[in-house]
DSSP file (Angstrom, degrees, kcal/mol; ACC not computed):
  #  RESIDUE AA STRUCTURE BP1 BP2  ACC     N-H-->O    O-->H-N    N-H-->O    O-->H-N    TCO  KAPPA ALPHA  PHI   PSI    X-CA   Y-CA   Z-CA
    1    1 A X              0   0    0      0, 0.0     2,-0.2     0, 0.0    72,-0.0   0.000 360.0 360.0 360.0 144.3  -62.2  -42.5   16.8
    2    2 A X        -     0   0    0      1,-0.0     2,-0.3     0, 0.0     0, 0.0  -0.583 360.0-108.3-104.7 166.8  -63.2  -42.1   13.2
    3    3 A X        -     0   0    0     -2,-0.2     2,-0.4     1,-0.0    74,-0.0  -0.699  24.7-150.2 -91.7 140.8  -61.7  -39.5   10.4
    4    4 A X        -     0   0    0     -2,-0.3     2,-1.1    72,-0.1    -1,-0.0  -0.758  28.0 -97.2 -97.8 160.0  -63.6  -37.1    9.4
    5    5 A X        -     0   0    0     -2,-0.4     2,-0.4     0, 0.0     0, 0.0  -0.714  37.5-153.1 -85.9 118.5  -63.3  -35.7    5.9
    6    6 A X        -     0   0    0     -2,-1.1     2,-0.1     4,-0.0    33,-0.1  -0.719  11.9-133.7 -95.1 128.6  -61.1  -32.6    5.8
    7    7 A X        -     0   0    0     -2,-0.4     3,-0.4     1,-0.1    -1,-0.0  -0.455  23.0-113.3 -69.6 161.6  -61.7  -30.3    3.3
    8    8 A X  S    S+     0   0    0      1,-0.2    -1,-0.1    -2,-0.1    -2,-0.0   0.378 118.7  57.5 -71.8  -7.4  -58.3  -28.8    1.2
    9    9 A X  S    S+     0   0    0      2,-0.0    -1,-0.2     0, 0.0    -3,-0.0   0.788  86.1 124.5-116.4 -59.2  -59.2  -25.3    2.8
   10   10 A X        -     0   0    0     -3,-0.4     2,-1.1     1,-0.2    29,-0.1   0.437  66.8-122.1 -80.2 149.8  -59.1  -26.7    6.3
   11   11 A X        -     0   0    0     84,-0.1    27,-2.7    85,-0.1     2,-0.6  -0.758  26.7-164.3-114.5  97.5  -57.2  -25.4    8.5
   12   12 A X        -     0   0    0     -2,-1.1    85,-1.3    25,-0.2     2,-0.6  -0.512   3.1-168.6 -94.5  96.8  -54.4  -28.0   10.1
   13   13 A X  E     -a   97   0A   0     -2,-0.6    28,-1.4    83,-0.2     2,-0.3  -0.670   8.7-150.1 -94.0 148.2  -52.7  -27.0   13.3
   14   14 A X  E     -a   98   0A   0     83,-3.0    85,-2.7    -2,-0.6     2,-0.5  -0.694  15.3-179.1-105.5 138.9  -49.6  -29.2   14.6
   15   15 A X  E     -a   99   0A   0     -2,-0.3    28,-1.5    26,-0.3     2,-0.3  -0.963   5.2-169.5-131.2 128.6  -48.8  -29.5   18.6
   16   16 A X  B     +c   43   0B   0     83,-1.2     2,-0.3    -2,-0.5    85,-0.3  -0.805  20.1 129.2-115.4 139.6  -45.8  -31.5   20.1
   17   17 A X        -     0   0    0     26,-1.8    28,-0.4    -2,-0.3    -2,-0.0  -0.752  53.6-104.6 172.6 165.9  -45.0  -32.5   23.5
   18   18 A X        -     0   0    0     -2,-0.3    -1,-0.2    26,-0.2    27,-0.1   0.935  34.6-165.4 -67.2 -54.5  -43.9  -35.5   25.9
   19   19 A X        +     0   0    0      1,-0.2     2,-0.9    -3,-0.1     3,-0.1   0.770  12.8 174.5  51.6  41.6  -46.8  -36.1   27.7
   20   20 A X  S    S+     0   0    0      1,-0.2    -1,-0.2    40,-0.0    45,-0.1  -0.581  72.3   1.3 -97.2 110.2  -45.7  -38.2   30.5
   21   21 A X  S    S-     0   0    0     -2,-0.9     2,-0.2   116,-0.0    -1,-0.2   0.852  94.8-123.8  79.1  81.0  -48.5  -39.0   33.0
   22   22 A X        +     0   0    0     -3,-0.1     2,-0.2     4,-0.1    47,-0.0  -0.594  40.8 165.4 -62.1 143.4  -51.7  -37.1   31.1
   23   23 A X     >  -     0   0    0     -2,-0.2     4,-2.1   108,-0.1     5,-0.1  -0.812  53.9 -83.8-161.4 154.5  -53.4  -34.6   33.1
   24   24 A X  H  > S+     0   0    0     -2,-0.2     4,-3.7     2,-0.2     5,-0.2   0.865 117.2  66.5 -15.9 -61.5  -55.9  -31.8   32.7
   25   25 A X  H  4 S+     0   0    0      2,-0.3     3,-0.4   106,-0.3     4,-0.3   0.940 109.8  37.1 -41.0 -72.4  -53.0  -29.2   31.8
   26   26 A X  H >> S+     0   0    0    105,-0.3     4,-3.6     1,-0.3     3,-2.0   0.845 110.6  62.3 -79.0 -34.2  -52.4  -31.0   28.6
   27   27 A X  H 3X S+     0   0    0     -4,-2.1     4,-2.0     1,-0.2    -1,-0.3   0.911 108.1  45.5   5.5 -79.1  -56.2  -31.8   28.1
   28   28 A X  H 3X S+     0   0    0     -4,-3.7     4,-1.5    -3,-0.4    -1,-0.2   0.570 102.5  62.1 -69.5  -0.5  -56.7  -28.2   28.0
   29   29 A X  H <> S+     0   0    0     -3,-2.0     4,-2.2    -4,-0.3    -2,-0.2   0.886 112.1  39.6 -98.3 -48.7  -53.7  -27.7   25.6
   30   30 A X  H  X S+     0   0    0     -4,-3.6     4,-4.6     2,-0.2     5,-0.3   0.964 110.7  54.1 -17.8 -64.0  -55.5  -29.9   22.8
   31   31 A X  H >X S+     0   0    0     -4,-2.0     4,-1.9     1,-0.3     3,-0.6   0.963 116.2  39.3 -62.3 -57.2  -58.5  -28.7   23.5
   32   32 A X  H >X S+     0   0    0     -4,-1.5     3,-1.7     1,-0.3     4,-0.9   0.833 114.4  50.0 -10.5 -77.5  -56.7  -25.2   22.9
   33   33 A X  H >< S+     0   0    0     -4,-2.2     3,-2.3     1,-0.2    -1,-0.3   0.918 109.2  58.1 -49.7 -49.3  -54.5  -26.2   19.9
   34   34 A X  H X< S+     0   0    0     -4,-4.6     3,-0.7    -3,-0.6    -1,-0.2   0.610  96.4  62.9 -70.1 -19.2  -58.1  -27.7   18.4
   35   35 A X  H << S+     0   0    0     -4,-1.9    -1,-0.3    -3,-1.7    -2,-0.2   0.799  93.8  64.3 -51.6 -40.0  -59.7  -24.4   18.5
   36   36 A X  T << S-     0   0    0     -3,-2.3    -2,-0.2    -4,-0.9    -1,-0.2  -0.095 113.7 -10.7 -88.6   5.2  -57.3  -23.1   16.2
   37   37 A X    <   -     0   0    0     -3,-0.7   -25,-0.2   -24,-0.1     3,-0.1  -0.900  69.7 -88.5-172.9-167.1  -58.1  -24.9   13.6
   38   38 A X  S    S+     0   0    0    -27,-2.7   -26,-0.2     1,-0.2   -28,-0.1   0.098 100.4  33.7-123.9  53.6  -60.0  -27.9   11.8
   39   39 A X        -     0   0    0    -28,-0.4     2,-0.5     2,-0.1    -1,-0.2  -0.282  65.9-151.3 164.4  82.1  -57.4  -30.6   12.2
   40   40 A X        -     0   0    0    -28,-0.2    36,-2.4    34,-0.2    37,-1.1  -0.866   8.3-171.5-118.8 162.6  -55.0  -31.5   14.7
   41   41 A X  E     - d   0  77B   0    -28,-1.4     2,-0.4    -2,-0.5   -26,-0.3  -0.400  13.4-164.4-100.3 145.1  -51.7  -33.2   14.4
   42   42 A X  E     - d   0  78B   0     35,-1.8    37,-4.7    -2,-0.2     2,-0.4  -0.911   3.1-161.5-125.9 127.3  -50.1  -34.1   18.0
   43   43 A X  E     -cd  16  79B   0    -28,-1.5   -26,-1.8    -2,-0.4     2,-0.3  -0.828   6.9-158.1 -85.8 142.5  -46.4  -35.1   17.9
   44   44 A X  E     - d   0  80B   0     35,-1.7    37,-3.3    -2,-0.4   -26,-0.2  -0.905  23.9-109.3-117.1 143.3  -45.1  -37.0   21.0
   45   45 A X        -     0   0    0    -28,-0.4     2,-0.4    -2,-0.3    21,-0.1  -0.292  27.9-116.9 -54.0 141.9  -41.7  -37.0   21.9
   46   46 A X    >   -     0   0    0     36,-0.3     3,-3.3    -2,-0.1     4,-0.3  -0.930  27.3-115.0-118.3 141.8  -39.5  -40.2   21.5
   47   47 A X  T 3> S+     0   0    0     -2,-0.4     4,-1.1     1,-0.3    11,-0.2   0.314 114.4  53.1 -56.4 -25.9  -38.1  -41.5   24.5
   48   48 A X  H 3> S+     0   0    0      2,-0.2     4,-1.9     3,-0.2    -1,-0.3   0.548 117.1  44.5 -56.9 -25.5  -33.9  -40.6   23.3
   49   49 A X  H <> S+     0   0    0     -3,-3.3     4,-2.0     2,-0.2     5,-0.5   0.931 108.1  50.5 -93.4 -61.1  -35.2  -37.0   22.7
   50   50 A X  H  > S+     0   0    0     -4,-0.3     6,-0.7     2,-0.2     4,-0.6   0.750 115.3  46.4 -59.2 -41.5  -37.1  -36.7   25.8
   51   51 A X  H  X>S+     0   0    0     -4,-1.1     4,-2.6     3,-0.2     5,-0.8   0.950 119.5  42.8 -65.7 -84.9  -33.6  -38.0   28.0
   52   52 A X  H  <5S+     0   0    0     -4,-1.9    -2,-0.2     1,-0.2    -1,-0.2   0.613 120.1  36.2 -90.1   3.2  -31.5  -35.8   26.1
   53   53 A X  H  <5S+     0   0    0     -4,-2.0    -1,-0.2     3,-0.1    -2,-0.2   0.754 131.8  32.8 -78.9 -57.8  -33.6  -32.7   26.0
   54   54 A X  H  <5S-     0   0    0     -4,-0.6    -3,-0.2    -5,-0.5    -2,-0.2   0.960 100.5-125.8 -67.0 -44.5  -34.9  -33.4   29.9
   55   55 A X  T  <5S+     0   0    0     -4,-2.6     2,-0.3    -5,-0.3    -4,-0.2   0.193  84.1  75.0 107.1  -5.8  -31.9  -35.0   31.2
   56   56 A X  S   <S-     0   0    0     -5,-0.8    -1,-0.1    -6,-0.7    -3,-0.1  -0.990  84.9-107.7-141.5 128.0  -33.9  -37.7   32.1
   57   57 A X        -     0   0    0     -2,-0.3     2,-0.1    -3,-0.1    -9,-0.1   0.036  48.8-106.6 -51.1 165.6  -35.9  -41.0   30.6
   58   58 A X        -     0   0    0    -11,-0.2     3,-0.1     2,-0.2     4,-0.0  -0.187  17.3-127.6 -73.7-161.6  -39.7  -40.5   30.7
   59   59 A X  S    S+     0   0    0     -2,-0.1    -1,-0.2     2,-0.0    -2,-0.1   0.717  96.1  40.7 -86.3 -73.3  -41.6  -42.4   33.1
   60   60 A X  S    S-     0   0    0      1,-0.1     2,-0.3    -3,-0.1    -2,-0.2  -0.044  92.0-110.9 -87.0-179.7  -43.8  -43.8   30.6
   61   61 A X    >>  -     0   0    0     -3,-0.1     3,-2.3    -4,-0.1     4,-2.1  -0.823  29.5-101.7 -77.2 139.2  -42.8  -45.1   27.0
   62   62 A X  H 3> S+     0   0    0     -2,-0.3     4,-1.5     1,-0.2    -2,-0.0   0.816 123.6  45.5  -9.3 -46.6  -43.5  -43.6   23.3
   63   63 A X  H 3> S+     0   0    0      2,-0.2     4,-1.3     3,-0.2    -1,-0.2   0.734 115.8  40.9 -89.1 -17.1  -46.0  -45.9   22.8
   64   64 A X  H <> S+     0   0    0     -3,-2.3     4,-0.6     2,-0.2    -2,-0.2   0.544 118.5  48.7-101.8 -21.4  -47.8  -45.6   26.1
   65   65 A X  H  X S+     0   0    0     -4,-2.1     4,-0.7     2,-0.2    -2,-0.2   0.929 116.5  44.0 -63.1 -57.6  -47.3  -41.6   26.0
   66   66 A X  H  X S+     0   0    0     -4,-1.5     4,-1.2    -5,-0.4    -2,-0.2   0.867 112.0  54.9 -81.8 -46.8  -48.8  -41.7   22.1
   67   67 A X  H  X S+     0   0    0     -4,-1.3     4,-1.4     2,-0.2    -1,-0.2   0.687 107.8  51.8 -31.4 -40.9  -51.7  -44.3   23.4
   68   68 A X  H  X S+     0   0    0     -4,-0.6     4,-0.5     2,-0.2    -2,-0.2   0.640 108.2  44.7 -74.5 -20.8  -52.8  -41.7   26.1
   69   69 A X  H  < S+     0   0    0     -4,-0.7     6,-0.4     2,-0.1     5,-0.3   0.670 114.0  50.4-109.7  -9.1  -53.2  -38.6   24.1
   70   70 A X  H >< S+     0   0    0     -4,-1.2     3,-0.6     2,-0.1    -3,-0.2   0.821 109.6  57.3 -86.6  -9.6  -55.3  -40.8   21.1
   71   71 A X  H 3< S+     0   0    0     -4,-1.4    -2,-0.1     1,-0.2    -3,-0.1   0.874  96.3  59.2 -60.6 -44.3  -57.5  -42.1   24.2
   72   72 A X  T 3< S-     0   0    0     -4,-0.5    -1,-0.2     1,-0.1    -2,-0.1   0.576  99.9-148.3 -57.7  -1.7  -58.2  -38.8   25.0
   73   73 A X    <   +     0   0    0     -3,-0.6    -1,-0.1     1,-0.1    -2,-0.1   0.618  63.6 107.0  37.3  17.3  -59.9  -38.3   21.4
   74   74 A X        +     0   0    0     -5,-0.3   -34,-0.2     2,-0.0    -1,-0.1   0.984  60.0  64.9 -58.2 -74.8  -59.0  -34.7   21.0
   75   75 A X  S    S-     0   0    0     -6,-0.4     3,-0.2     1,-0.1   -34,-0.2  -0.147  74.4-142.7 -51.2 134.0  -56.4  -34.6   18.7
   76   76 A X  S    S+     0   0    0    -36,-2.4   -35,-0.2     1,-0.2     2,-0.1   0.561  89.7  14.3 -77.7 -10.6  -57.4  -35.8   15.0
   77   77 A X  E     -d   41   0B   0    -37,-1.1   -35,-1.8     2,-0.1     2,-0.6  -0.722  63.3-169.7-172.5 115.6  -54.1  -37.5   14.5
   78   78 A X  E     +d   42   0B   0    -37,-0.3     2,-0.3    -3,-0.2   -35,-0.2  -0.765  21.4 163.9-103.6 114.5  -51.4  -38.4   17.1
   79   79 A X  E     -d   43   0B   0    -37,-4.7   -35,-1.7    -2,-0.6     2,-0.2  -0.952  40.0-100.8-136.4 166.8  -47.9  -39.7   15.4
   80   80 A X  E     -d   44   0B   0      1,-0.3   -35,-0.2    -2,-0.3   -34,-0.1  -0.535  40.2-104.0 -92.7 147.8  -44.4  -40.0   17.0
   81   81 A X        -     0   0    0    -37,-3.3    -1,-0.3    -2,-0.2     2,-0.3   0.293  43.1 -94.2 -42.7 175.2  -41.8  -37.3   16.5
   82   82 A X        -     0   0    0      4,-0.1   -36,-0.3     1,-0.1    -1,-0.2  -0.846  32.1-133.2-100.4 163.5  -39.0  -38.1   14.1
   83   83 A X  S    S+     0   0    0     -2,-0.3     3,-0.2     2,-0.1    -1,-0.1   0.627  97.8  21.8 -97.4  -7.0  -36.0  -39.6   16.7
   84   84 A X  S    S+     0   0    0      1,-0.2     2,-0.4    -3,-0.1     3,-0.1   0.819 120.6  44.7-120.8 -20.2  -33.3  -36.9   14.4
   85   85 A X    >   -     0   0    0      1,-0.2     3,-3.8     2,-0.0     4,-0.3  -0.591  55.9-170.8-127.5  86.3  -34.8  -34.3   12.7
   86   86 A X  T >> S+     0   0    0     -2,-0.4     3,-1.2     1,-0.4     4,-0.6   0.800  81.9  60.5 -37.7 -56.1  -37.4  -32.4   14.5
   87   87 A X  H >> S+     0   0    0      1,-0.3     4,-1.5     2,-0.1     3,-0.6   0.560  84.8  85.2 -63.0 -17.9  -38.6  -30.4   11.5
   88   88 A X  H <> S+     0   0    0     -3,-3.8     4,-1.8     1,-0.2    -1,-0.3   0.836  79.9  50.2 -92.2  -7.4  -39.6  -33.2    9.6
   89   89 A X  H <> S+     0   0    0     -3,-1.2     4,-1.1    -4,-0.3    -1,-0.2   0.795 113.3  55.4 -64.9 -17.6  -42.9  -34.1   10.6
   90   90 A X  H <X S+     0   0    0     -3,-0.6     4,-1.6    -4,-0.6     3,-0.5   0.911 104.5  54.4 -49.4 -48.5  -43.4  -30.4    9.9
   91   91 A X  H  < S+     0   0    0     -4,-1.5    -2,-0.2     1,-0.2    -1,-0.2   0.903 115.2  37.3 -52.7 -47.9  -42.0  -31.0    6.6
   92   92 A X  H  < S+     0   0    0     -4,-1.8    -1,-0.2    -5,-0.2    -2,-0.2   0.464 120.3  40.3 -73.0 -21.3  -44.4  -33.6    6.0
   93   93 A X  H  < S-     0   0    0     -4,-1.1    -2,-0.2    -3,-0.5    -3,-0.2   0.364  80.8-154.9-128.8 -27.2  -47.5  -32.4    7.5
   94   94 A X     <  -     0   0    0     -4,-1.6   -82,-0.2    -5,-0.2    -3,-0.1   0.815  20.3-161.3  -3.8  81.6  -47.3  -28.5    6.5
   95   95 A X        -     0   0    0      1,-0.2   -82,-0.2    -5,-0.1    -1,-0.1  -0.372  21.6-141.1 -61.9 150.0  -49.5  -27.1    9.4
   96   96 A X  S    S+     0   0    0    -84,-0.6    23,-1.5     1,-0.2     2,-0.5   0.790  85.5  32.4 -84.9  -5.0  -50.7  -24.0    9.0
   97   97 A X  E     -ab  13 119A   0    -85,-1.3   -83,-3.0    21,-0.2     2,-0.7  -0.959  66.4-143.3-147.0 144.3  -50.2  -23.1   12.6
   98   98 A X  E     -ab  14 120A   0     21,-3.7    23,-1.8    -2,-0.5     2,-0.9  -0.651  21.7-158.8 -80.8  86.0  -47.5  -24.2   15.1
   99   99 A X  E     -ab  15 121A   0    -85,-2.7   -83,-1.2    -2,-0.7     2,-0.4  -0.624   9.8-169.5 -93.5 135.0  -49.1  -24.5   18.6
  100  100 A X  E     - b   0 122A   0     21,-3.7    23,-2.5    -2,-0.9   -83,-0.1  -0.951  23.3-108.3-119.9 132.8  -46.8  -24.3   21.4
  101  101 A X  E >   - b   0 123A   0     -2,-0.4     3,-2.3   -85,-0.3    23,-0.1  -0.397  35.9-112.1 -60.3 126.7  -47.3  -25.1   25.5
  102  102 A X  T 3  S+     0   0    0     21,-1.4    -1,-0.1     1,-0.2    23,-0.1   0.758 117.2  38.6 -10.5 -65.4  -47.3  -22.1   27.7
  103  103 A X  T 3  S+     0   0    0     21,-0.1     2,-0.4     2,-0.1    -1,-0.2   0.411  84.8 120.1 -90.5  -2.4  -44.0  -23.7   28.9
  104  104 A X    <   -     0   0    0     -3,-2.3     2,-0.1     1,-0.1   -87,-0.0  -0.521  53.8-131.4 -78.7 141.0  -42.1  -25.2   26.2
  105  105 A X        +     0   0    0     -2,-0.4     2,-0.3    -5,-0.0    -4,-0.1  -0.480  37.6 156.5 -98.5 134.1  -38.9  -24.4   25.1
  106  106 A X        -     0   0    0     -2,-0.1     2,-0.5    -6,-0.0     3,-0.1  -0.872  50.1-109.1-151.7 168.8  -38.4  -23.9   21.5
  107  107 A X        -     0   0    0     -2,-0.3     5,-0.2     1,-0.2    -2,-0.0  -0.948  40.8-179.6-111.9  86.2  -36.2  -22.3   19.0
  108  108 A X  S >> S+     0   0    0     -2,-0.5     4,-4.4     3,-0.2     3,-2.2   0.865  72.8  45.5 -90.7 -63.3  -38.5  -20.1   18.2
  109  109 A X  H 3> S+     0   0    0      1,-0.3     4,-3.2     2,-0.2    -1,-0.2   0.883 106.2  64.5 -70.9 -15.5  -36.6  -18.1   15.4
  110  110 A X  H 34 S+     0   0    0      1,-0.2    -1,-0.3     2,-0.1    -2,-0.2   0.017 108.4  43.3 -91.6  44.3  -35.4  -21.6   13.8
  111  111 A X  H <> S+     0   0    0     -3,-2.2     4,-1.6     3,-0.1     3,-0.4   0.114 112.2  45.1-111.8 -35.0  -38.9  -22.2   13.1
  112  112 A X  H  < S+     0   0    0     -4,-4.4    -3,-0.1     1,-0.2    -2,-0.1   0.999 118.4  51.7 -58.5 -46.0  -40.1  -19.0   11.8
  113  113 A X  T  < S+     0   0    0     -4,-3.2     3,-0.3    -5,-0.3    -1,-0.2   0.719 116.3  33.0 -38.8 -41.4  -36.9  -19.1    9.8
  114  114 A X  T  4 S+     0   0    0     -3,-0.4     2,-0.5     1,-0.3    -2,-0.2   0.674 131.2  37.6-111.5 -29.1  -37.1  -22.5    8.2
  115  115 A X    ><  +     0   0    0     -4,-1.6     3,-1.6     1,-0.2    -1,-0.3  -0.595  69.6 165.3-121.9  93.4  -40.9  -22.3    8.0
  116  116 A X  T 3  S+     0   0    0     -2,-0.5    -1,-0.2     1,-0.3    -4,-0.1   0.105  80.3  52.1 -89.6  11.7  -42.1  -18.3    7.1
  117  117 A X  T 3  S+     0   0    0      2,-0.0     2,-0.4    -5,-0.0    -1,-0.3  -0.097  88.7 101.7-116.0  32.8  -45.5  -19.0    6.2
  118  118 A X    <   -     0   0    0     -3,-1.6     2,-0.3    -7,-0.2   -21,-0.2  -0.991  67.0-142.3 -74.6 122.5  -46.1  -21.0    9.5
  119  119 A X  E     -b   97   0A   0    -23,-1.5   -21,-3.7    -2,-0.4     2,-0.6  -0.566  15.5-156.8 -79.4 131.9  -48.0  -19.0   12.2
  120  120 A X  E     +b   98   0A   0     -2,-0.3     2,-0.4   -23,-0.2   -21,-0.2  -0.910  16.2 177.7 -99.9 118.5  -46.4  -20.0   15.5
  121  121 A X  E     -b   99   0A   0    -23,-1.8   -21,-3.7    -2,-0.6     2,-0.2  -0.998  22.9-140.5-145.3 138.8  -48.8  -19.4   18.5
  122  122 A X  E     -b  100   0A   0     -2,-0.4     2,-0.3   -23,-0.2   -21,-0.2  -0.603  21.9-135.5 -90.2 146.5  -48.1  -20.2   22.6
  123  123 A X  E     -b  101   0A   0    -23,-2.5   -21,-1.4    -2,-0.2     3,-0.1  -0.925  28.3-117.2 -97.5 128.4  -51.4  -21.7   24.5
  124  124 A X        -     0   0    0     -2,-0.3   -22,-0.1     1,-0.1     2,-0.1  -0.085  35.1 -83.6 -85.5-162.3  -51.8  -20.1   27.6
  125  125 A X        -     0   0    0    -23,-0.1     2,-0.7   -24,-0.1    -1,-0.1  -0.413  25.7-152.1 -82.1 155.9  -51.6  -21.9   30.8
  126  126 A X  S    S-     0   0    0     -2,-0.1     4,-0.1    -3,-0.1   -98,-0.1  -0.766  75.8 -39.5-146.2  92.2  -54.4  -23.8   32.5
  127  127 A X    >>  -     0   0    0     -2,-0.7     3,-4.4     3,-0.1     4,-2.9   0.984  67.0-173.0  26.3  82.9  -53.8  -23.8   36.4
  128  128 A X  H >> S+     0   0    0      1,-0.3     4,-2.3     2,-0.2     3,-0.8   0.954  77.4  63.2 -33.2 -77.8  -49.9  -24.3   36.5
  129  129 A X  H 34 S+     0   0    0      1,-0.2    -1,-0.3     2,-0.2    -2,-0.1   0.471 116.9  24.0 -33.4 -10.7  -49.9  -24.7   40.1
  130  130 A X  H <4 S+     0   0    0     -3,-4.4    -1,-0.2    -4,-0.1    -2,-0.2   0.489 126.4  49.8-133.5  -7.5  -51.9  -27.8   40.1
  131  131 A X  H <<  +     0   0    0     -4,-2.9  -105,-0.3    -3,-0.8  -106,-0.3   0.628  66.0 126.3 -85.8 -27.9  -51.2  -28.9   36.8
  132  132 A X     X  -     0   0    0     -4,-2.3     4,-0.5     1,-0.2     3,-0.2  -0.154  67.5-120.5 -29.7 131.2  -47.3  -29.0   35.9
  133  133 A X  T  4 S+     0   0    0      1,-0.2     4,-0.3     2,-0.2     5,-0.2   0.622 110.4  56.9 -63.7 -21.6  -46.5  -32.0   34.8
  134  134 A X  T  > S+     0   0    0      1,-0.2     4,-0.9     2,-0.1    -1,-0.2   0.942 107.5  42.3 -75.4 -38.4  -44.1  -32.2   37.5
  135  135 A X  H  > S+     0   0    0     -3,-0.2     4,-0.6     2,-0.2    -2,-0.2   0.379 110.6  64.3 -79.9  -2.5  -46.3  -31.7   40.4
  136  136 A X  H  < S+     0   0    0     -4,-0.5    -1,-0.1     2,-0.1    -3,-0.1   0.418 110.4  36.1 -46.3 -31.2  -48.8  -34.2   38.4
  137  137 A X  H >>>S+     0   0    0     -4,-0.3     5,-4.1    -5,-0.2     3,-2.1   0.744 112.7  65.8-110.9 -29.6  -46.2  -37.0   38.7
  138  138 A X  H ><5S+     0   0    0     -4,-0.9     3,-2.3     1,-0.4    -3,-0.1   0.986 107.7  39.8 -36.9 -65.9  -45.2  -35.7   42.4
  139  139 A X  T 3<5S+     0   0    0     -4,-0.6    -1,-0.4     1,-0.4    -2,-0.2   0.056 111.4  55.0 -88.5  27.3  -48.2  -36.4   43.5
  140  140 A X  T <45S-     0   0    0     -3,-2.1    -1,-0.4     2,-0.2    -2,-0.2   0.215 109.3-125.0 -93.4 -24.0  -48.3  -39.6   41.5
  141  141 A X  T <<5 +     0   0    0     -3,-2.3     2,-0.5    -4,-0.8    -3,-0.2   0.818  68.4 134.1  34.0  58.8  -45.2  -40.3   43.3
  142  142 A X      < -     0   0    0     -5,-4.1    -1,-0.3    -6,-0.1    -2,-0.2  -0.971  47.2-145.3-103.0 133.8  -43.3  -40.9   39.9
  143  143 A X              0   0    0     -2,-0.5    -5,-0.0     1,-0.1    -9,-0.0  -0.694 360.0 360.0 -83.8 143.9  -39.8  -39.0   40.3
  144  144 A X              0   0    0     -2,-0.2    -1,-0.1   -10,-0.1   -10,-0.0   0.835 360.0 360.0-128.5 360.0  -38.0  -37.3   37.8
């Protein structure tokens, strides 16, 4: 996929998430995030956060996670999470808007807090029921 040239004006939204075993769901959660702006950033989880947040390794690896959402060519730039300090690709990157997955869990007021002139906005959901990344991998028959 080639860059396009972003104007200074442009409006850059950031999205995060594990991505293990891409699907529709998260397909539509790009596509979402990419509405919302003229430039997005996807962070992927790295495989130490994903275990201690989830409880559980991914399935897939970082690299094979972060290779499946720049094959999808939504996203304008796909980079790995930091493994200690969540805020710093924030830091680095200064979206103007935070897109968050119908379902993800966040600290919602320690990011409005540490970043007050980021807009924080949820995507809604895009058939849960056939789409969960858990009932994605079921029927994959990867366990988690």
């Amino acid at each position: 996929m080639t860059k396009q040239s972003i104007s200074s004006d442009a409006m850059t939204v950031m999205g995060f998430g594990t991505f293990d075993a891409f699907h529709p769901g998260h397909a539509f959660y790009l596509k979402r995030l990419k509405n919302w702006g003229d430039r997005l950033i996807m962070v992927i989880a790295r495989d130490k956060n994903v275990t201690k947040i989830k409880g559980h390794p991914p399935h897939f690896s970082e690299e094979e996670r972060l290779e499946a959402v720049k094959a999808s060519q939504i996203a304008d730039e796909v980079i790995l999470g930091h493994e200690y300090d969540f805020f710093d690709v924030i830091r680095r990157f200064q979206p103007d808007i935070i897109g968050l997955g119908y379902d993800q869990k966040a600290n919602l007021e320690a990011i409005k807090e540490a970043f007050p002139g980021i807009e924080v906005r949820r995507a809604e959901a895009h058939f849960p029921e056939k789409f969960k990344s858990s009932l994605v991998k079921k029927g994959l028959g990867i366990s988690d």
